[in-house]
C-alpha positions as CSV (number, residue, x, y, z in Angstrom):
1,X,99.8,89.0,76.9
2,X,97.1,91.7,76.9
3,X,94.8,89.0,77.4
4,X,96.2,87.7,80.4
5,X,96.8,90.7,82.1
6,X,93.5,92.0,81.9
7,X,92.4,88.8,83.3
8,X,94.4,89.1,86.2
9,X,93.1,92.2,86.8
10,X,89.3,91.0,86.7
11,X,89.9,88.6,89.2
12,X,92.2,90.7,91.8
13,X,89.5,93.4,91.6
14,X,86.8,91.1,91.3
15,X,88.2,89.8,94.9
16,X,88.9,93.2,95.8
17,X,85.1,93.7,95.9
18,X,84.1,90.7,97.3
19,X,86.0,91.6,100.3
20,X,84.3,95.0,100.3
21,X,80.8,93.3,100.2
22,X,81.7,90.9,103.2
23,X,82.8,93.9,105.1
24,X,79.3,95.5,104.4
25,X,77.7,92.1,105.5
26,X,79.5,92.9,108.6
27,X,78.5,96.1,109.0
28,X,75.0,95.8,108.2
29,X,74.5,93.1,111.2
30,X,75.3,95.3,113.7
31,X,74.1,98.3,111.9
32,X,71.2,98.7,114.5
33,X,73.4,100.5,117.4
34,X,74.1,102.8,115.4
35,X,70.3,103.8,115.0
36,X,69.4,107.5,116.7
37,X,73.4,108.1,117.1
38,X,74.0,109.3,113.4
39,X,72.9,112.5,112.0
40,X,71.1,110.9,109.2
41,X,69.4,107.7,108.5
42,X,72.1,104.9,108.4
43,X,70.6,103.1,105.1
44,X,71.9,106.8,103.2
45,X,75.2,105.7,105.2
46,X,75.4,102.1,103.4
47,X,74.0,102.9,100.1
48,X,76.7,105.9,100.0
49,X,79.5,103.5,101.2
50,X,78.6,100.5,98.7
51,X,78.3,103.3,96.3
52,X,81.8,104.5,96.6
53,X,83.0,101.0,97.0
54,X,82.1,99.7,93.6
55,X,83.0,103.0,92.0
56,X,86.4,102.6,93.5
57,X,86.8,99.1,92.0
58,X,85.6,100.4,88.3
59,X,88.3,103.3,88.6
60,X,91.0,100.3,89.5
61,X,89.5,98.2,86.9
62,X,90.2,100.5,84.6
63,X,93.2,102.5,85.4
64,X,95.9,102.9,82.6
């Protein structure tokens, strides 16, 4: 029962972030307008987003 459970789990979470990644697909093809309008460089912007995207799905991942 454990077994399955966790399982369902993996593959929620592990469509969770797939989601996530599409959305930063998304984002990073029309990243370019945002060039000059952002107070820092916009690649600190993604790396800090995708950061806090997979470290989101770990914390669900392994929530009691």
């Amino acid at each position: 029962m454990a077994n399955r459970k966790l399982a369902r789990r993996v593959r929620f979470h592990g469509a969770w972030l797939a989601i996530v990644m599409m959305l930063c697909e998304a984002l990073a093809s029309v990243w370019p307008l945002f060039e000059g309008t952002l107070p820092i460089p916009p690649l600190v912007y993604a790396c800090l987003g995708l950061f806090f995207a997979i470290a989101s799905g770990i914390g669900h991942l392994y929530r009691d």
